[in-house]
C-alpha positions in Angstrom: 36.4 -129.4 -80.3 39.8 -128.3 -81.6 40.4 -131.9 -82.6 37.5 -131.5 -84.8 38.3 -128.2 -86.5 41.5 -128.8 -86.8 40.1 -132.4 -89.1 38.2 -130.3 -90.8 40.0 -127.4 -92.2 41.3 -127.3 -95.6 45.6 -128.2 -96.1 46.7 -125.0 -96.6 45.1 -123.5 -93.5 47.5 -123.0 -91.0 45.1 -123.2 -87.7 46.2 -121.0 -84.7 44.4 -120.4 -81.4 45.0 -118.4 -78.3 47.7 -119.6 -75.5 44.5 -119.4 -73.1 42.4 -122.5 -72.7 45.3 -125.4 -73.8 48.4 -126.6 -73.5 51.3 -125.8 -75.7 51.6 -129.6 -76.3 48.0 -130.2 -77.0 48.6 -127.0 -79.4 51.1 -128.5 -80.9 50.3 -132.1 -80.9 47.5 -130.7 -83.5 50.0 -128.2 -85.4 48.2 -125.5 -84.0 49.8 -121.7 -83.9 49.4 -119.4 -81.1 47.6 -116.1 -82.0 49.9 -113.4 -80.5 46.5 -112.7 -78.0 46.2 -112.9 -74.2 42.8 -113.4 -72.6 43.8 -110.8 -69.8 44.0 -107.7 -72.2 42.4 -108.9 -75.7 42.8 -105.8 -77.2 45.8 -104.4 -75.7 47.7 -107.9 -77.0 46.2 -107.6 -80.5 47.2 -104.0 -81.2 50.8 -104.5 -79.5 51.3 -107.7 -81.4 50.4 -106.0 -84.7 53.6 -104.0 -84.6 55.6 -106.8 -84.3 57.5 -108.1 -87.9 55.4 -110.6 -89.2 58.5 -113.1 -90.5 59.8 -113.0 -86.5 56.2 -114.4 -85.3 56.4 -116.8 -88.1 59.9 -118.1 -86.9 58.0 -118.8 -83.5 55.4 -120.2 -84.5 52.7 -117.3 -84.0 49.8 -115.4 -85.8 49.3 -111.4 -85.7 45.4 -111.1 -85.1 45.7 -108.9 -88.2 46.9 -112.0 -90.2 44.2 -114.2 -89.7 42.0 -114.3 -92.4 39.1 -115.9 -90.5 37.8 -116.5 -87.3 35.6 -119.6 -86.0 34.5 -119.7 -82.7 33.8 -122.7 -80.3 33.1 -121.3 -77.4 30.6 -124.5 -76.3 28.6 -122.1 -74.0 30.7 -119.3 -72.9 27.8 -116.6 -74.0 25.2 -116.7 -71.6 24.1 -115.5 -68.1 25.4 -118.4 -66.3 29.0 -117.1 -67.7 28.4 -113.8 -67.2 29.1 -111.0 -69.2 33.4 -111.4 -69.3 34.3 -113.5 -72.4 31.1 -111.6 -74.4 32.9 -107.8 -73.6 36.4 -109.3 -74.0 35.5 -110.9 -77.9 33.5 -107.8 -78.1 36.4 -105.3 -77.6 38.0 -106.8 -80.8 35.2 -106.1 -82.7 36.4 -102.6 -84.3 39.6 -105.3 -84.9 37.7 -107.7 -87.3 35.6 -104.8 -89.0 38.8 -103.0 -90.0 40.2 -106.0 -91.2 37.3 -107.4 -92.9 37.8 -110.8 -91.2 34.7 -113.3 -91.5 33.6 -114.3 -88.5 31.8 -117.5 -87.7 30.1 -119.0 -84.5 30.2 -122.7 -84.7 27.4 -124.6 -83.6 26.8 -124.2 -79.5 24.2 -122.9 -76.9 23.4 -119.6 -76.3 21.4 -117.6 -73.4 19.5 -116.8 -71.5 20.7 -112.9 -71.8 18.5 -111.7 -68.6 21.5 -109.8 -67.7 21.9 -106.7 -68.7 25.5 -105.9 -69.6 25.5 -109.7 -70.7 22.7 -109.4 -73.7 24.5 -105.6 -74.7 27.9 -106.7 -75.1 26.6 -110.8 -76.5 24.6 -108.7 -78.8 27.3 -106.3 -79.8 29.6 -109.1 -80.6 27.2 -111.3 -82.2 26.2 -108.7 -84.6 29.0 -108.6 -86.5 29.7 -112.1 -87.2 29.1 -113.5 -90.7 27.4 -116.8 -88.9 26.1 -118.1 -85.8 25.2 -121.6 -85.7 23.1 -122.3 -82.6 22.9 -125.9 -81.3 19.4 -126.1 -80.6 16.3 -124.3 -80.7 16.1 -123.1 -77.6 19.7 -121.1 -77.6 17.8 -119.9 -81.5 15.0 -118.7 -79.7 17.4 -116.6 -77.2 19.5 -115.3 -80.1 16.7 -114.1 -82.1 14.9 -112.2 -78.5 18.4 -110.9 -78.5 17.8 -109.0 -81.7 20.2 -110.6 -83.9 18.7 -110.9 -87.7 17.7 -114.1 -89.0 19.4 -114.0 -92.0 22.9 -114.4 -90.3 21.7 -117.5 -87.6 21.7 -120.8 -88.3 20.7 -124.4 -86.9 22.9 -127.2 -86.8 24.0 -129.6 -84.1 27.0 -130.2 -82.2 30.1 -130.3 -84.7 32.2 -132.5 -83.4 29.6 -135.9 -84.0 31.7 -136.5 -87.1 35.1 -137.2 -85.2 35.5 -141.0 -84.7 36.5 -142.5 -81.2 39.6 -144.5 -81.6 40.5 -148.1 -79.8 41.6 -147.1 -75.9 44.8 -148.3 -75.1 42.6 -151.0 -72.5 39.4 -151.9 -71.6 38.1 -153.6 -68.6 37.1 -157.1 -68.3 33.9 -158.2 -69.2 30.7 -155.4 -70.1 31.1 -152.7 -68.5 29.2 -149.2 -67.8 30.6 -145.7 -67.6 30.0 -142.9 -65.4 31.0 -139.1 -66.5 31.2 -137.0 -63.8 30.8 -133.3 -63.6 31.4 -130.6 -61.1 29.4 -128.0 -62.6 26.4 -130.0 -61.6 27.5 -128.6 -58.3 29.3 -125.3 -58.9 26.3 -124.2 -61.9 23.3 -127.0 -60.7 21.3 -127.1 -57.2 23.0 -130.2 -55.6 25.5 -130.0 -53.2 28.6 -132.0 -53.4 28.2 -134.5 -50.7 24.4 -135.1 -52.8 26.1 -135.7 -56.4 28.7 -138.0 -54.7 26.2 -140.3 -53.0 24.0 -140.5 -56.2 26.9 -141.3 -58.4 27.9 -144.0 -55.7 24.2 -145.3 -56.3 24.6 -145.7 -59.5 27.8 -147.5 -59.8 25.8 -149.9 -57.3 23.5 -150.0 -59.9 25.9 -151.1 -62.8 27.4 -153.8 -60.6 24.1 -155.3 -60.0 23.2 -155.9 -63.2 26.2 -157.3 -63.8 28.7 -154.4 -65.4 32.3 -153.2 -64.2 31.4 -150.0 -62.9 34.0 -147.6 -64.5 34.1 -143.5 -63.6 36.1 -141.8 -66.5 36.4 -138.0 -66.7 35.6 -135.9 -69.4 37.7 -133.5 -68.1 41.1 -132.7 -66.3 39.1 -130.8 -63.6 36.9 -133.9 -62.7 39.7 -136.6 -61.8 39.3 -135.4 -58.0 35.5 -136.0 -58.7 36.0 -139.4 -59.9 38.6 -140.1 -57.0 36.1 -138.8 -55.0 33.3 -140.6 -56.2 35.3 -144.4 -56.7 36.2 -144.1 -52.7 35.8 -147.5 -50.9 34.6 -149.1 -53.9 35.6 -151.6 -56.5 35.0 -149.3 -59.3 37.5 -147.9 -61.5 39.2 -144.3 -62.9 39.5 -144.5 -66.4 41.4 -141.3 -67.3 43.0 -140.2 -70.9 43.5 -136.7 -71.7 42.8 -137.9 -76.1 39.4 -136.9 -77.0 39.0 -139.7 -79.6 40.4 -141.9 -77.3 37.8 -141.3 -74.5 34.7 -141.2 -77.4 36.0 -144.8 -78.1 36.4 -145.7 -74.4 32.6 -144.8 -74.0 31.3 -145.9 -77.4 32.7 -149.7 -76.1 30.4 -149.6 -73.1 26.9 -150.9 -72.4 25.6 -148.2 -70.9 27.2 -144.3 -70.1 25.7 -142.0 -67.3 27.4 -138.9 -68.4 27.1 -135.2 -67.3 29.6 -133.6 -69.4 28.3 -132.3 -72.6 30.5 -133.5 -75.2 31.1 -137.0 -73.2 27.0 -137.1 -73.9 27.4 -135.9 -77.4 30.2 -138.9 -77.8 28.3 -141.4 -76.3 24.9 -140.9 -78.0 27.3 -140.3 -81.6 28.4 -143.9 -80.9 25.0 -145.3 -80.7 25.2 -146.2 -77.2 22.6 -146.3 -74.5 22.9 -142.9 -72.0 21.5 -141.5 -69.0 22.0 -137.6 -69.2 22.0 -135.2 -66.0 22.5 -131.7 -66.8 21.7 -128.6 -65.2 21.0 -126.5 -68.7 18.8 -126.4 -71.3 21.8 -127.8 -73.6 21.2 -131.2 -72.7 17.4 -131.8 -73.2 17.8 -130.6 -76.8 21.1 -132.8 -77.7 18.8 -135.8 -76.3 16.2 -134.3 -78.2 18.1 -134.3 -81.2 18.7 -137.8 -81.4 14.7 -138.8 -80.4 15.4 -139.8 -76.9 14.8 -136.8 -74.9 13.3 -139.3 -71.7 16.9 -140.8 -71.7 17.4 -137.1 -69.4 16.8 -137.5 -65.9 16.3 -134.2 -63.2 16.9 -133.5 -60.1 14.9 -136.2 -57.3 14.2 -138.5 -59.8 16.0 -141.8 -59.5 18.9 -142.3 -61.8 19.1 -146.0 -61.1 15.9 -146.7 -62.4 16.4 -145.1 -65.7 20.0 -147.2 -66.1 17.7 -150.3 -66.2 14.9 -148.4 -68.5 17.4 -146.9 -71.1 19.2 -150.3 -71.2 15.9 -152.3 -72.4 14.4 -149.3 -74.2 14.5 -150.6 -78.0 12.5 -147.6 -79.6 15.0 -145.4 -78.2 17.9 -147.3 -79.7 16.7 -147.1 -83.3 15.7 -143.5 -82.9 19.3 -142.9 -81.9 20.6 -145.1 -85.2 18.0 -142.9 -87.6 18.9 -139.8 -86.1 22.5 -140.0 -85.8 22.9 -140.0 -89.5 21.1 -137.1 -90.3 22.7 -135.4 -87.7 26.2 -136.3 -89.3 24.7 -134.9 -92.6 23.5 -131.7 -91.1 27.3 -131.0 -89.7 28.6 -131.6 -93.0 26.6 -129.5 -94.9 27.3 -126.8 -91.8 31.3 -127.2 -92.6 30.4 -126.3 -96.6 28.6 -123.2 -95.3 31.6 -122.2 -93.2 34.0 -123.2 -95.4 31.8 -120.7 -98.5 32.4 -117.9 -95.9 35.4 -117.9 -95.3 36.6 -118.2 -98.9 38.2 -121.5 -98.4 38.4 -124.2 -101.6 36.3 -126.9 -99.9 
């Protein structure tokens, strides 16, 4: 997601982001600044770093909060009940921040809700409220938004942003076709299946590829899921394909015959690619993105036998054109999105 921001903001931006959630390499591998903000105390980091001189955080490569002159927000899925209500009161402490400032602030396309919880929907609402946009990825997280109270005039629709990035070569590829397998552990940690359940099914299903005559390949989506795929590749002839490059991994997946993904945004890659995909999710986020593209029975649940849908997605033809017409309105949609964003933040584009 910062990949795709980062492609997409004008020249004389000069991006930063907070030291939480990356690496200072990744950071700045993209020329990314660090905001002078620390997840553990939000606002006690925004005031104290406010005092600092602004040419000495320049020299170090850092933003004072009160320097930024926008605010975009990528979350993914960070607002919700299955989060809990942390991130929502931490953003939402450095509201009275933004307000003084009168910093736009904009929620870039992702999913939203439930808010059953309590002190989850008050401080998601409080936060919400005062953005300039909030782009929910599909209807259902537009439904949640709008139960939540927030006014219609500020929401908008639009699909995952980062379809518009294109995968580049990998640096190899195996022999021969070959299918993919994208684990995740929040199938397990968020989901209803134990561990030792999502293990043997992904086992099944790299039976599967082989048998119809692919390399079975697991690749991660993310660092936390290489013990998965160890995990999962254990006694058999399958592969760990691993990259930390974002593009890199969209190419990886848009070169194989068939992905069974659970990670959202290996999904959104592989179905952005035009490929044929099995999706296993345990939120409402991944019906709609299969939705999206007109292939919403390409989702399996939970007891229903993943190896048969490989060998149904792979022969479905309907399915494959609905993903060609629909991926190119769903590019156009994000690009009209970024003018939007772009308009409220002032920016020339």
């Amino acid at each position: 997601m910062l990949v795709a921001i980062v492609n997409q903001l004008d020249a004389d931006m000069l991006p930063a982001t907070s030291p939480n959630g990356s690496s200072f390499e990744d950071r700045a591998a993209l020329g990314l600044r660090q905001t002078v903000l620390l997840d553990q105390a939000a606002r006690l980091s925004a005031l104290g770093g406010s005092l600092l001189p602004k040419r000495g955080t320049e020299l170090f490569g850092m933003t004072r909060m009160i320097d930024l002159t926008g605010v975009l927000d990528a979350s993914g899925f960070a607002y919700s009940d299955a989060f809990g209500p942390l991130r929502a009161r931490r953003e939402a402490s450095l509201v009275p921040l933004w307000r003084r400032n009168g910093t736009p602030r904009v929620f870039l396309p992702q999913a939203f809700g439930p808010f059953r919880d309590p002190t989850t929907a008050k401080y998601s609402r409080k936060l919400l409220q005062q953005a300039d946009l909030v782009y929910a990825r599909d209807q259902v997280s537009m439904q949640y938004l709008i139960d939540l109270g927030l006014r219609s005039s500020r929401l908008r629709l639009c699909p995952d942003f980062t379809v518009l990035e294109a995968g580049t070569a990998p640096r190899q590829l195996p022999a021969g076709p070959f299918g993919v397998l994208v684990p995740n552990s929040k199938l397990v940690t968020h989901g209803t299946r134990s561990m030792s359940d999502y293990i043997r099914t992904s086992r099944q299903v790299l039976g599967t590829l082989a048998r119809l005559g692919l390399r079975p390949v697991v690749a991660p989506h993310e660092s936390t899921d290489i013990n998965l795929a160890k995990q999962i590749v254990e006694g058999s002839n399958a592969e760990v394909y691993w990259t930390s490059d974002p593009l890199e991994i969209k190419g990886f997946l848009g070169a194989a015959e068939i992905v069974v993904g659970s990670r959202f945004h290996a999904l959104v890659g592989s179905l952005s690619s035009g490929r044929p995909t099995v999706g296993l999710g345990w939120s409402h986020k991944y019906a709609e993105l299969f939705a999206d593209y007109g292939v919403r029975h390409w989702v399996a649940h939970d007891g229903e036998d993943l190896n048969e849908y490989v060998t149904n997605v792979l022969s479905d033809k309907s399915g494959a054109e609905n993903l060609r017409l629909r991926g190119a309105e769903i590019k156009k949609s994000v690009a009209e999105m970024w003018l939007q964003v772009h308009r409220t933040l002032g920016s020339s584009s």
